[in-house]
N, C-alpha and C positions, 0 to 999 in steps of 0.2 A: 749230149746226154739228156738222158731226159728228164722232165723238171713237175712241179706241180702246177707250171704254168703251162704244160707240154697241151694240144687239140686234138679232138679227132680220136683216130686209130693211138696215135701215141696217148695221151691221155687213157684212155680205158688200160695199156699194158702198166702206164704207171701205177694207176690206181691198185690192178691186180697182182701185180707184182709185192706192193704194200700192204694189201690184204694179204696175201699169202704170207708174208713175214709177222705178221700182226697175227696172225691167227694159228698157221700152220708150224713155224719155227719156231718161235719166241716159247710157245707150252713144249718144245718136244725138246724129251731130256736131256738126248745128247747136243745137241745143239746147243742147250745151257750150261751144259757142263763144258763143251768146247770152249764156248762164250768167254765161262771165268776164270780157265787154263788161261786162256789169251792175256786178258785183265791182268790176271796176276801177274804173267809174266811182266808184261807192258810198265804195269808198277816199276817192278823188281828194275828192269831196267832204268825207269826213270830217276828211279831213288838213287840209284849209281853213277849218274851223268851230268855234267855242269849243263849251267843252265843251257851256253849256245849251244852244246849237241844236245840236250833236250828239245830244242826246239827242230835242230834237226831231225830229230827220233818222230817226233810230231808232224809233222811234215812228210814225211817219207810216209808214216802210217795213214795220215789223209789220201797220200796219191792211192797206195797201197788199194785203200776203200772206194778211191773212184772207180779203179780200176775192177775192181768186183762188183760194183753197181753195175757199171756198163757191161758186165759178161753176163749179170744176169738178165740186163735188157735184151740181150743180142740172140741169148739162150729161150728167153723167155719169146722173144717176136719169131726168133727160127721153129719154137716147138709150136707156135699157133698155126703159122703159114704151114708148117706138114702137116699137121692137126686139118686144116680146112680143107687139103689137097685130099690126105686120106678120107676126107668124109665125101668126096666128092667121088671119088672114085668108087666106096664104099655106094655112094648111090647109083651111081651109073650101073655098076655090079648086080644093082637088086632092079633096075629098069631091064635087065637084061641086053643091057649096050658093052657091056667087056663082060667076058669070062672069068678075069682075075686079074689082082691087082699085078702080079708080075708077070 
């Protein structure tokens, strides 16, 4: 996973991966309103749970979250690498070396 210790090529997706949450999600409405649905729920449950399955509950929602980190790392490096390919083709395209991209 990747970390804020992560170099290189990884580094730069962390970075912009966190900038785009920083900037693009965090303002956009529904995302905040998904956000404190979640919350609330998350409460609701807690309040109703002893403590060892609380921390069960907690636990599980940790993994839950790594697990969305890492798809958006995977999402995020898969959409650059077609992202570079299409630009590359895109230029071959206008050197007049392919006709088209399919």
């Amino acid at each position: 996973m990747l970390t804020d210790q992560s170099k290189g090529i990884q580094k730069l997706i962390f970075e912009r991966i966190y900038q785009i949450r920083d900037e693009i999600l965090s303002p956009d409405p529904e995302y905040r309103e998904l956000s404190l649905a979640a919350a609330e729920l998350m409460d609701s449950l807690l309040d109703k749970l002893a403590p060892e399955d609380r921390e069960l509950l907690e636990e599980y929602d940790s993994k839950q979250l790594d697990q969305t980190c890492r798809q958006d790392e995977i999402l995020y490096s898969r959409g650059l690498m077609d992202g570079i390919v299409l630009c590359r083709w895109i230029e071959r395209i206008g050197k007049g070396e392919e006709k088209s991209i399919v």
